[in-house]
C-alpha positions in Angstrom: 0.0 0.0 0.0 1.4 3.3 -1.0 0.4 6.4 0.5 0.0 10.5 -0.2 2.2 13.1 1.6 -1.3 14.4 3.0 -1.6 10.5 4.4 1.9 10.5 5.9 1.0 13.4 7.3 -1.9 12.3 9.2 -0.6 9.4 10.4 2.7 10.7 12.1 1.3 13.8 13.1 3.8 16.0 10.9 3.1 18.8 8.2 3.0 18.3 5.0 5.3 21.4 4.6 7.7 19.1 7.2 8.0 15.8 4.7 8.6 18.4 1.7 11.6 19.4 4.2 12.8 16.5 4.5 12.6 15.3 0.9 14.5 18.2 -0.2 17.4 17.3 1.9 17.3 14.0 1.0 16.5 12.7 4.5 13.2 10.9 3.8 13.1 10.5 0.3 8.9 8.8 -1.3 8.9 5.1 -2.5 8.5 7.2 -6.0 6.9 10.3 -7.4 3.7 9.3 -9.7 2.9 10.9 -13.3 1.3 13.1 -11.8 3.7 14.6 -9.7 2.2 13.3 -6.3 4.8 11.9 -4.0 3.8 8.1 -2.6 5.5 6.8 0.1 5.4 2.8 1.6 6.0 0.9 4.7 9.7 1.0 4.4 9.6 5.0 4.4 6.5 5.3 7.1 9.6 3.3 9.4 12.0 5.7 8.1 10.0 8.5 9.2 9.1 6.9 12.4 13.4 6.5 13.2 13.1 10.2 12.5 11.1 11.4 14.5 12.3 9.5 17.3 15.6 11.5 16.8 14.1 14.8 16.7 12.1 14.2 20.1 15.8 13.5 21.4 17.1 16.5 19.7 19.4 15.6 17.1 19.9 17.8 14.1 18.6 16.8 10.9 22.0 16.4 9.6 22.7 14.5 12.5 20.1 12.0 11.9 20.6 11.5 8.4 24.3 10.7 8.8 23.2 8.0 11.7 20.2 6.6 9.7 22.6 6.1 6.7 25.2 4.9 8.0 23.1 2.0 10.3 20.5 0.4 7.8 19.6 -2.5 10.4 16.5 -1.3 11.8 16.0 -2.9 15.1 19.7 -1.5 16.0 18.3 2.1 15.3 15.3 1.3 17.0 17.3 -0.2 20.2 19.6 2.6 20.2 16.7 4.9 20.1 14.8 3.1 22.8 18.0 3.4 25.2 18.3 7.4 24.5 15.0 7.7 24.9 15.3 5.4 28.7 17.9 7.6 29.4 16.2 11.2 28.5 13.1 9.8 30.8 15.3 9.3 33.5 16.9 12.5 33.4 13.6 14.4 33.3 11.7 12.7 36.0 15.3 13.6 38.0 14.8 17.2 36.9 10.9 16.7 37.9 11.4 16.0 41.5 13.9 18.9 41.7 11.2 21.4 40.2 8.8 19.8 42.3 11.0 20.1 45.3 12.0 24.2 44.1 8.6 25.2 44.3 7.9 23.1 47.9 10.4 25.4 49.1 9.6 28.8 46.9 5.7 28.3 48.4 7.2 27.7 52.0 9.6 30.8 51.5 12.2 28.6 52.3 16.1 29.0 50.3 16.9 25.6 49.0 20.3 24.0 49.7 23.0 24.1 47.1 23.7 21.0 46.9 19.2 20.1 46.1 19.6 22.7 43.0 21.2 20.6 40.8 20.2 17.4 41.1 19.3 17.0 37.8 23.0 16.7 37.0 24.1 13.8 39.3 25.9 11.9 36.2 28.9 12.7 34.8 27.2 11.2 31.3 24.1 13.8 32.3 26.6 16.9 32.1 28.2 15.3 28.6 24.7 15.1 27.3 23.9 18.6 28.2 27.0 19.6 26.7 26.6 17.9 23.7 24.2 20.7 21.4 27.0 23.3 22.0 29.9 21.3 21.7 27.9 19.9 18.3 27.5 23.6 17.0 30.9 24.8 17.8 32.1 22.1 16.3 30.3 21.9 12.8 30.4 25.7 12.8 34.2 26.6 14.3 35.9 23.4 14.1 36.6 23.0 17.5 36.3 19.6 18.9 35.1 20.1 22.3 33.8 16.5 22.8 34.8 15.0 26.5 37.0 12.3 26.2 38.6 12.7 29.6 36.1 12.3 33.0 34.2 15.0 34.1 34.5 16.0 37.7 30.2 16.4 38.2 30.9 18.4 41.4 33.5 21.2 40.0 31.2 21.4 36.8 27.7 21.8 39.3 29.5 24.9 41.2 30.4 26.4 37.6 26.8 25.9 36.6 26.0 27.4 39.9 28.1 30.3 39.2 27.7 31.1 36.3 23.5 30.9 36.9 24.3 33.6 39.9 26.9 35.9 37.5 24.2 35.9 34.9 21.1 36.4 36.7 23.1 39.2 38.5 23.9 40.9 35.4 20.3 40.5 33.8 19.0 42.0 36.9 21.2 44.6 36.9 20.3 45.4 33.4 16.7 45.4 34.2 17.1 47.6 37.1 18.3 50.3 34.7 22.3 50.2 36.3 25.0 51.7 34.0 27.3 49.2 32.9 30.0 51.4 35.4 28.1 50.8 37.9 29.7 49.6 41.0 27.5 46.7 41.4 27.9 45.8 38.2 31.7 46.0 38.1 31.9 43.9 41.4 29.5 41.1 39.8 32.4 40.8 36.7 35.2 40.8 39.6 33.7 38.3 41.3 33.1 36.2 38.4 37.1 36.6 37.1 38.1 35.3 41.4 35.6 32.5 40.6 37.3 31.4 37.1 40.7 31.8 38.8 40.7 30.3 41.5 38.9 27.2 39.9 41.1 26.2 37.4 40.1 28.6 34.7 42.5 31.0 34.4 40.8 34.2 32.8 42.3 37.6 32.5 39.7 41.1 32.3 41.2 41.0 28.2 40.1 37.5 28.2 36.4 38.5 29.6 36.1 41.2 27.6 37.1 39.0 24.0 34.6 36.1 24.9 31.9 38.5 25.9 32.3 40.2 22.1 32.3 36.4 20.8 29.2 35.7 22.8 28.1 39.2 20.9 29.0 38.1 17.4 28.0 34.1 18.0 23.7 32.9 17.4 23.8 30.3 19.9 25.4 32.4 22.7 23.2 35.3 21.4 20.1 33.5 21.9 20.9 31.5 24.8 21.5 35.5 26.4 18.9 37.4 24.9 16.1 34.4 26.2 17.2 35.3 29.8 17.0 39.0 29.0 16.7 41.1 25.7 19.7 43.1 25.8 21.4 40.9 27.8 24.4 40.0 25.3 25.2 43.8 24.6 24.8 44.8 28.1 27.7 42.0 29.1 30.0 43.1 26.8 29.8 46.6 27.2 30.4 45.9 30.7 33.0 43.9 30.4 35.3 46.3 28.2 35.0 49.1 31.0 36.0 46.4 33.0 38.7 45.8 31.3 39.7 49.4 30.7 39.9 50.1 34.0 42.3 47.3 34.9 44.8 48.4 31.9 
């Protein structure tokens, strides 16, 4: 049985524009195109579209999955490979679940949560490698850098860096929506405190340093959306802030 885009559509839940997509790129290509010009598709591209979609929900960019789909024809090894991504993901969110749930216990109770509680949804060394993964993935496609961690991850050094760096940006957003000037004492204490942070935990960070990562962050989409989701602004206010910074120590 073969059937229409408007078929595969309806039966996966997709657009129609979304299967155009993905013929285009070659990703999910029909079982053949009739006289007519209407696309058909059979069983062997509704399970192709099925190992898609299962990628997507996990993520993966469509370049991504096409390289993996090619490259592994044998379709219960996608399909088991999917199922233990997708095993893992559940377990990860119902870990990040019972830390929201236990967040708002205390916000309700008006009670500050311990340190330690707050990031419990990164127990793992493989959960901070998978969070990692999208931006070390775009850096590398788009830079060349090959940030992928080989070597182990210490989980407690990279949860008081997360910690940190949530506190150092949440600082700065507020100061921005307070209306502070980017001299602002306040404001200039936040980056100093920041720079003894990376310092004195292995990451050794000059105001120069700051101040050319803050422009990259400026200059780079994902940093640049990853900011300006926080707080619109955000990305231009850091950097700014972080050249007087800078000028100030020269």
């Amino acid at each position: 049985m073969l059937y229409t885009v408007k078929e595969m559509s309806q039966l996966a839940n997709v657009t129609i524009k979304t299967l155009h997509h993905y013929h285009k790129i070659d990703l999910l290509l029909p079982y053949k195109v009739s006289e007519a010009g209407y696309r058909l598709y059979g069983i062997k591209e509704l399970e192709r579209l099925q190992e898609i979609l299962f990628y997507r929900e996990l993520d993966f960019p469509l370049k991504k999955i096409k390289e993996m789909l090619d490259g592994q024809p044998d379709r219960l090894s996608i399909l088991s490979g999917q199922k233990k991504l997708i095993l893992a993901r559940k377990q990860r969110l119902e870990q990040l679940i019972q830390t929201l749930d236990e967040s708002i216990m205390h916000t309700r109770k008006g009670e500050v949560m311990d340190k330690t509680a707050l990031f419990k949804g990164f127990e793992s060394e493989e959960e901070w490698k998978e969070a990692l993964s999208e931006q070390y993935e775009y850096l590398n496609e788009k830079y060349g850098y090959d940030l992928h961690v080989e070597k182990p991850i210490d989980v407690q050094s990279m949860n008081e860096s997360a910690m940190e760096a949530k506190r150092f940006m949440g600082g700065m957003a507020q100061s921005l929506k307070d209306g502070l000037r980017v001299d602002d004492k306040k404001v200039q204490q936040l980056i100093g405190q920041h720079l003894d942070f990376l310092n004195t935990h292995g990451h050794k960070t000059t105001a120069a340093d700051f101040e050319k990562q803050t422009r990259f962050f400026l200059n780079d989409d994902f940093h640049l959306k990853m900011f300006e989701s926080q707080q619109q602004g955000l990305s231009y206010y850091l950097c700014i802030a972080a050249e007087t910074f800078a000028s100030a120590k020269r």
